[in-house]
C-alpha positions as a printed NumPy array, in Angstrom:
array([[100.739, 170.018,  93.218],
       [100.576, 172.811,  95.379],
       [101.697, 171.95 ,  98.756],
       [ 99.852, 173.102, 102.543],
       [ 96.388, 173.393, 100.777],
       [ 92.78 , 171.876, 101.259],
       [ 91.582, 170.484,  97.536],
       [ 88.329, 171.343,  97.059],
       [ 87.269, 173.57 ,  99.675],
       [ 83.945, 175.009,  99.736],
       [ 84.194, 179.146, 100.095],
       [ 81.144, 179.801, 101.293],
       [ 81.907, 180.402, 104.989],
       [ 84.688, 182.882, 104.006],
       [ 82.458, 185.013, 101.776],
       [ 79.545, 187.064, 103.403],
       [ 76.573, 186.459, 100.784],
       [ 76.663, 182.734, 101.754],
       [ 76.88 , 181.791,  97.819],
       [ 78.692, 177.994,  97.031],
       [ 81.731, 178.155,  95.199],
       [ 84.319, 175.618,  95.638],
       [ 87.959, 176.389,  94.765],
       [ 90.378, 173.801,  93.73 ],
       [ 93.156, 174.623,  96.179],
       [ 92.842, 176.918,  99.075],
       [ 95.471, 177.958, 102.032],
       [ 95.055, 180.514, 104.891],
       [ 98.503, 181.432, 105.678],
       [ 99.464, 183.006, 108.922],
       [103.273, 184.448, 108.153],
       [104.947, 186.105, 105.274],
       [107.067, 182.871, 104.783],
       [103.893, 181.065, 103.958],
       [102.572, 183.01 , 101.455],
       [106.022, 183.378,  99.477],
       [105.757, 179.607,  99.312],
       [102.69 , 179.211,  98.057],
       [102.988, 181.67 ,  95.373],
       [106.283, 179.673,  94.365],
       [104.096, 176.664,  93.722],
       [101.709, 178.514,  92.034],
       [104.071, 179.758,  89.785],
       [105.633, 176.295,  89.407],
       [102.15 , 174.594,  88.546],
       [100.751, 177.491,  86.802],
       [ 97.16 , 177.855,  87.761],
       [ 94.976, 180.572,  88.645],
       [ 95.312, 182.389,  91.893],
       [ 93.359, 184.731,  93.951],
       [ 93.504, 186.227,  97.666],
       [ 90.475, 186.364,  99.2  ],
       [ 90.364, 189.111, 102.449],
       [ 87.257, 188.819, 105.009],
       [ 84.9  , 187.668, 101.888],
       [ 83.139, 190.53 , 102.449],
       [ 83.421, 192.323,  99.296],
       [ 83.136, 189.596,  96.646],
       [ 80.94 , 187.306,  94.963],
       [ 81.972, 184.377,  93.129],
       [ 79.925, 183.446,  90.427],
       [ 81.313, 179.932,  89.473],
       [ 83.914, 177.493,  91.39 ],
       [ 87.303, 178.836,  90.937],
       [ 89.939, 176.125,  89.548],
       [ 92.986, 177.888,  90.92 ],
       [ 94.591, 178.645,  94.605],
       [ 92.705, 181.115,  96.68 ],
       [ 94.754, 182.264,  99.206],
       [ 93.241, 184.04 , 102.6  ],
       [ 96.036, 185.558, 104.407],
       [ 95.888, 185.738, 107.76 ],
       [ 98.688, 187.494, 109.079],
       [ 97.922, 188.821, 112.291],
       [ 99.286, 191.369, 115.483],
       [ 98.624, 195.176, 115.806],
       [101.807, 197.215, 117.24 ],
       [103.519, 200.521, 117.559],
       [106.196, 201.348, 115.184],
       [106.465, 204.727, 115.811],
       [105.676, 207.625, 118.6  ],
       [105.666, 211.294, 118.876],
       [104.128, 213.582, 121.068],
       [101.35 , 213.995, 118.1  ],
       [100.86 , 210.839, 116.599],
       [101.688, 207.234, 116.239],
       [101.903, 204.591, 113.762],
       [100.434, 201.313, 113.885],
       [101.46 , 198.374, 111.599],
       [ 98.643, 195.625, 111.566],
       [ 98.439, 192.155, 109.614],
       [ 96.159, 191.745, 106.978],
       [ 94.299, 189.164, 108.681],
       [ 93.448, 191.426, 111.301],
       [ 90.106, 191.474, 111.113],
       [ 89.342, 195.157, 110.549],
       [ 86.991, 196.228, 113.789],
       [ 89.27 , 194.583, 115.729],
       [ 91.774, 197.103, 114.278],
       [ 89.284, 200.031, 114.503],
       [ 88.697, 198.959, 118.263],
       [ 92.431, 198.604, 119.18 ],
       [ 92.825, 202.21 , 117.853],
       [ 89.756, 203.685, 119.698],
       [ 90.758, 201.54 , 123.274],
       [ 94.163, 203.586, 123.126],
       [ 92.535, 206.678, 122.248],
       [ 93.919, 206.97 , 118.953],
       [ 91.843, 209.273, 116.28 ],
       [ 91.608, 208.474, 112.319],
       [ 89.658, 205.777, 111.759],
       [ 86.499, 205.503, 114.536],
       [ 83.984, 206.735, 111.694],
       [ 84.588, 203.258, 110.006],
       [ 83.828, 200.782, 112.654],
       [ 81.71 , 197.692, 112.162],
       [ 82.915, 197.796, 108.465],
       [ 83.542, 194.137, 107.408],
       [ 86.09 , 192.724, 106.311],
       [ 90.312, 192.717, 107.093],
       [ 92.875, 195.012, 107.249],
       [ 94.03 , 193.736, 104.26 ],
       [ 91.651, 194.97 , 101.981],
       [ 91.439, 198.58 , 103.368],
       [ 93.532, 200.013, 101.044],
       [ 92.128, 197.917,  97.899],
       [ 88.654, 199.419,  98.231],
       [ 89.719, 202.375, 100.363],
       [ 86.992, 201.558, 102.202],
       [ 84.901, 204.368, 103.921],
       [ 82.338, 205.874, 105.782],
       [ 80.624, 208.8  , 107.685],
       [ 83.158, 211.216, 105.682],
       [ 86.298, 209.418, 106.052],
       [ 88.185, 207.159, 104.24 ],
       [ 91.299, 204.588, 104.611],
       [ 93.532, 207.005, 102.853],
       [ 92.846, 209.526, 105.389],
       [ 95.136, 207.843, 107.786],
       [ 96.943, 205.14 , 105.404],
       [100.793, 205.581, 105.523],
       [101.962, 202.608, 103.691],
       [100.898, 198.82 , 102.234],
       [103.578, 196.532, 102.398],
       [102.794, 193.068, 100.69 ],
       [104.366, 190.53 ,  97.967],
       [104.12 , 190.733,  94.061],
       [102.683, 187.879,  92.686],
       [104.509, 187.212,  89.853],
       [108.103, 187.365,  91.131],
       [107.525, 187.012,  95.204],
       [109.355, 190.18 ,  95.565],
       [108.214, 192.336,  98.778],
       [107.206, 195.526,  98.226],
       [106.294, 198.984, 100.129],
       [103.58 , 201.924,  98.759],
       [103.496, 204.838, 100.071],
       [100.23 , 206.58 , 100.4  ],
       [100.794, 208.54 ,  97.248],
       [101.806, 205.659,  95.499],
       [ 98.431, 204.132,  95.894],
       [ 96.36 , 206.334,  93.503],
       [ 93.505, 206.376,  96.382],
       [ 90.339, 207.631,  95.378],
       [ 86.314, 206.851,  95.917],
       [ 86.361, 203.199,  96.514],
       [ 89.87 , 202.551,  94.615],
       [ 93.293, 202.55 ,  94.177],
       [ 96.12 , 201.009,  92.202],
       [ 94.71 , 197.673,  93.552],
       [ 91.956, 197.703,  91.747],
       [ 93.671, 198.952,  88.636],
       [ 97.329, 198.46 ,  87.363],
       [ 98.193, 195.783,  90.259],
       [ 94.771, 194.398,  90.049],
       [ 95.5  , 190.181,  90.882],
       [ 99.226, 191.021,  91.14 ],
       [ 99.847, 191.119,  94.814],
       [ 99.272, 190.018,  97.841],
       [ 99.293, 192.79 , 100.914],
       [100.885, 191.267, 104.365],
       [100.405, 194.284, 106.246],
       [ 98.866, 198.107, 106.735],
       [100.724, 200.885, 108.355],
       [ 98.105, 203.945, 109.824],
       [ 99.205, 206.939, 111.085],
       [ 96.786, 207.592, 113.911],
       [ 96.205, 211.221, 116.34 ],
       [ 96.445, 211.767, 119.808],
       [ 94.31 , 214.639, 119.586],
       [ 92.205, 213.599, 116.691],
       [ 89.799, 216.283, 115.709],
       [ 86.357, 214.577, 114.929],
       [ 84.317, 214.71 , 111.44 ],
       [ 80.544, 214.462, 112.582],
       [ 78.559, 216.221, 109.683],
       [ 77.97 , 213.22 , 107.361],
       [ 74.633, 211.287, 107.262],
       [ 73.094, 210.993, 110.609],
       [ 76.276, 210.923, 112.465],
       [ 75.89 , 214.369, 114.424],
       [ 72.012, 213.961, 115.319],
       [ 72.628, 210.306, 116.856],
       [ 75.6  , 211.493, 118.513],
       [ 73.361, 214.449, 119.782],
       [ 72.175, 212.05 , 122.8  ],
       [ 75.373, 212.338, 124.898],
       [ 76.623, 215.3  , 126.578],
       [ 80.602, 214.695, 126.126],
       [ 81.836, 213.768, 122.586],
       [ 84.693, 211.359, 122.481],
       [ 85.891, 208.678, 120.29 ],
       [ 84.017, 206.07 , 122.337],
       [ 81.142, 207.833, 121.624],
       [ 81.67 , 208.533, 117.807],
       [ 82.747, 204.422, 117.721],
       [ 79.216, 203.447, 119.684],
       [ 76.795, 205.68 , 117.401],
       [ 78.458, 204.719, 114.222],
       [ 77.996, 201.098, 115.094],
       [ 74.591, 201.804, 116.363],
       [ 73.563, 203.749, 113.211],
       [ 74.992, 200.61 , 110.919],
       [ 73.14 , 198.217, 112.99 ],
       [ 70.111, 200.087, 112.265],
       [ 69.895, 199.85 , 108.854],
       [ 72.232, 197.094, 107.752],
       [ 71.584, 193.418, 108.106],
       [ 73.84 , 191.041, 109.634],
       [ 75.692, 188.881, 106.8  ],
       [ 75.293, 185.983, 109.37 ],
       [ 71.441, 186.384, 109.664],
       [ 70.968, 187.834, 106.17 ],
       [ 73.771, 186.972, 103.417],
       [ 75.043, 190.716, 102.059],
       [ 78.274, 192.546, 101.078],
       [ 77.092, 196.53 , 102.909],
       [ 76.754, 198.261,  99.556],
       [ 76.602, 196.733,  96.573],
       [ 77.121, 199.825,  94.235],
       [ 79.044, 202.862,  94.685],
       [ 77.577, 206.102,  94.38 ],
       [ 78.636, 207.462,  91.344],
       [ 80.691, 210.748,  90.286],
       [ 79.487, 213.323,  87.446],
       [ 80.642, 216.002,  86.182],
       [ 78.498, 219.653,  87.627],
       [ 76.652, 220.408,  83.825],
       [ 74.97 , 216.259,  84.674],
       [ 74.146, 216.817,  88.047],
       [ 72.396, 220.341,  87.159],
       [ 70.633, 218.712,  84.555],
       [ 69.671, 216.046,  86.813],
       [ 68.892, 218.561,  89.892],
       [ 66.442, 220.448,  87.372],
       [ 64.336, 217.404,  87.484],
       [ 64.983, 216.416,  90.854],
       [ 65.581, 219.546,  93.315],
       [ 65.746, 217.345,  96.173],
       [ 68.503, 214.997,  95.125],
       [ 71.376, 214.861,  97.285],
       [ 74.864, 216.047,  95.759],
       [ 78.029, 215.872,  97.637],
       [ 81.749, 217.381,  96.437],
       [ 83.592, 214.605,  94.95 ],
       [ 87.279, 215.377,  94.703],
       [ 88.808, 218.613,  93.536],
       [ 88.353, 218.41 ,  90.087],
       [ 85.19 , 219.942,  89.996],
       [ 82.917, 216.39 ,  89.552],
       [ 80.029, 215.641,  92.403],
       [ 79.008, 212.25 ,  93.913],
       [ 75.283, 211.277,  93.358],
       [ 73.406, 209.026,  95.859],
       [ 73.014, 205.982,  94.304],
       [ 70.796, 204.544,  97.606],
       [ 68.033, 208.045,  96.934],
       [ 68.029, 206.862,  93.011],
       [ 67.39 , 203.427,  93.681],
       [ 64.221, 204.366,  96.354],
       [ 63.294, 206.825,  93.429],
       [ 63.1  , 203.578,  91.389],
       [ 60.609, 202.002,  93.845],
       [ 63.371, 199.056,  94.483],
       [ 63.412, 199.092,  98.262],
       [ 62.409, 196.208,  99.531],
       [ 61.665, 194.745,  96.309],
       [ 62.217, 191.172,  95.981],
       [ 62.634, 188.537,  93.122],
       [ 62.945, 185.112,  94.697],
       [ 65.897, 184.837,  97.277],
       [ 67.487, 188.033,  95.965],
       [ 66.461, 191.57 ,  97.032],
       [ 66.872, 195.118,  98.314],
       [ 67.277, 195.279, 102.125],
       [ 64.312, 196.83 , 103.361],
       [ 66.136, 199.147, 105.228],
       [ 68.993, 200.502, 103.232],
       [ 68.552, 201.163,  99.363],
       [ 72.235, 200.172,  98.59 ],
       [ 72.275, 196.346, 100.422],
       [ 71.003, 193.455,  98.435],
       [ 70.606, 190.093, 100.24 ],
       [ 70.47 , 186.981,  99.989],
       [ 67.535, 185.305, 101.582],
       [ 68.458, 182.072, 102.011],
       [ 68.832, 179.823,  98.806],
       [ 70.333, 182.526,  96.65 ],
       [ 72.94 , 181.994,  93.451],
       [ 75.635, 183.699,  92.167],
       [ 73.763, 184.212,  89.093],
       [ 70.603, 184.747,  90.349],
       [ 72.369, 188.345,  92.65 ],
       [ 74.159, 189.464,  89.18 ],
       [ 70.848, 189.47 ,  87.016],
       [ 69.259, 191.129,  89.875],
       [ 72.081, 193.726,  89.814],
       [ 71.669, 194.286,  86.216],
       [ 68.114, 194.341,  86.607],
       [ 68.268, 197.76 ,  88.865],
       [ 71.185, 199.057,  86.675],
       [ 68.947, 199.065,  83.815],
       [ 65.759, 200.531,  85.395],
       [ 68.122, 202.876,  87.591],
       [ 69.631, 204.757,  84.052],
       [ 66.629, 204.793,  82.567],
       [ 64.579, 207.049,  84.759],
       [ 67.824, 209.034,  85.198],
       [ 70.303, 208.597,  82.663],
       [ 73.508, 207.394,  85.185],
       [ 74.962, 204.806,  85.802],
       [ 75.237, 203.002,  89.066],
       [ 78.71 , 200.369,  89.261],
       [ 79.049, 197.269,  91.476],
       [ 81.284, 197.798,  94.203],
       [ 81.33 , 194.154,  95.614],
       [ 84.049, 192.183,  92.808],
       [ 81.939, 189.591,  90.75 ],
       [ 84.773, 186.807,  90.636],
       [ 83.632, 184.969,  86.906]])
């Protein structure tokens, strides 16, 4: 029996696609306290368990007979000031433009390029989420949070989170083994602005003084342009990341294609590929099979049109991987977490 929970509880209003799932137990703790109990009686029944962020970023694909726990530890404040910058611990529950908004209100630079991002606090550092050229790890300083197994608190430092395009240690070695409680960002007072990815610079090109208002409205204006609202249109943003090739593939592949985009990936030589240009290459945008399809709009968003499964997203998914590496020999990867 697993104490301060809801049996039965349907998570479709805490997952963006709008899919039905039911899990067997569910909480929504608000204090660290909380959480270390639950896990306790977890341990103590032994069932499955899984924490669940904004919902933003996952997809269940069959009820889940465990505990999902959503934390939702809340409060943004100051822990530390210098004439340069300061740091800001928030709660994972803190829903994550709230966060972005807080930081831009009080004129703090580091993380403006990723507002309107879904999701919570808490899972910034699992995805490392990003956007516009900049990334959680950018400004990350620490991840405090609670292993699983053994309730023991524990603090990574930035290093110690093996960030990297759209992952981290989360996602790997401590993959289902802890539960983060809160985020510490190291934010600038005199943040100095990155403006040359996507359309950033040309929508921004409308106002005479540049400011982190102004980054904050465009990005948020650009987003709304092309992505659909999860609570007119169930989505997750992207569903695949772009993916990373060594420079002898993307030659080959630029050969073929001269106008495919390549970006630097990390310093090891590799590029990023567009997944969104492959996929229009493909002919999928806007193509539809039922109540799953590509958004219209943006290449990488599928949707959920109304009466949508679980099942009937992943096929779809593995439908476009499949035409996507046979016209060019890559592989695109989910980056939403299909929960079997």
């Amino acid at each position: 029996m697993i104490n301060n929970t809801k049996k039965n509880k349907s998570l479709k209003p805490f997952t963006t696609f709008g899919f039905e799932a039911r899990a067997r137990y569910f909480a929504a703790p608000e204090t660290l306290d909380e959480i270390e109990n639950l896990l306790a009686d977890a341990q103590k029944s032994d069932i499955p368990l899984f924490i669940l962020g904004g919902g933003s970023n996952v997809v269940f694909a069959c009820d889940f007979d465990g505990l999902v726990i959503c934390p939702r530890i809340g409060g943004i404040k100051v822990v530390d000031e210098d004439g340069e910058h300061v740091l800001l611990k928030a709660g994972a529950g803190v829903v994550w433009d709230d966060f972005v908004r807080y930081a831009v209100e009080h004129n703090l630079g580091g993380v403006e390029n990723l507002s309107a991002i879904p999701g919570n606090v808490g899972a910034s550092p699992v995805q490392n989420i990003g956007a516009y050229g900049m990334e959680a790890k950018d400004s990350l300083v620490a991840v405090n949070g609670v292993f699983i197994e053994n309730g023991k608190q524990f603090t990574l430092e930035n290093a110690e989170c093996r960030f990297a395009y759209r992952d981290s240690i989360f996602k790997n070695e401590l993959k289902r083994k802890t539960v983060v409680t809160h985020v510490v960002f190291k934010l600038s007072k005199n943040p100095e602005y990155k403006l040359d990815y996507g359309n950033l610079k040309d929508e921004l090109s409308k106002y005479d003084e540049i400011n982190l208002r102004r980054i904050r409205q465009s990005v948020i204006a650009i987003r709304a342009s092309k992505l659909p609202d999860p609570k007119d249109l169930g989505n997750a943003g992207s569903f695949f990341k772009n993916p990373i090739v060594d420079r002898t593939e993307a030659n080959r592949l630029l050969e073929l294609y001269p106008s495919m985009p390549v970006y630097p990936a990390d310093s090891s030589g590799k590029v990023k590929l567009s997944a969104g240009w492959m996929i229009e290459k493909c002919s999928l945008k806007g193509y539809r099979e039922n109540n799953i399809g590509v958004h219209r709009q943006q290449a990488l968003v599928l949707v959920n049109y109304g009466e949508g499964t679980a099942s009937e997203l992943i096929a779809f998914a593995q439908m476009m991987q499949t035409i996507v590496f046979e016209k060019f020999g890559v592989i695109i990867e989910p980056e939403v977490n299909i929960i079997n």
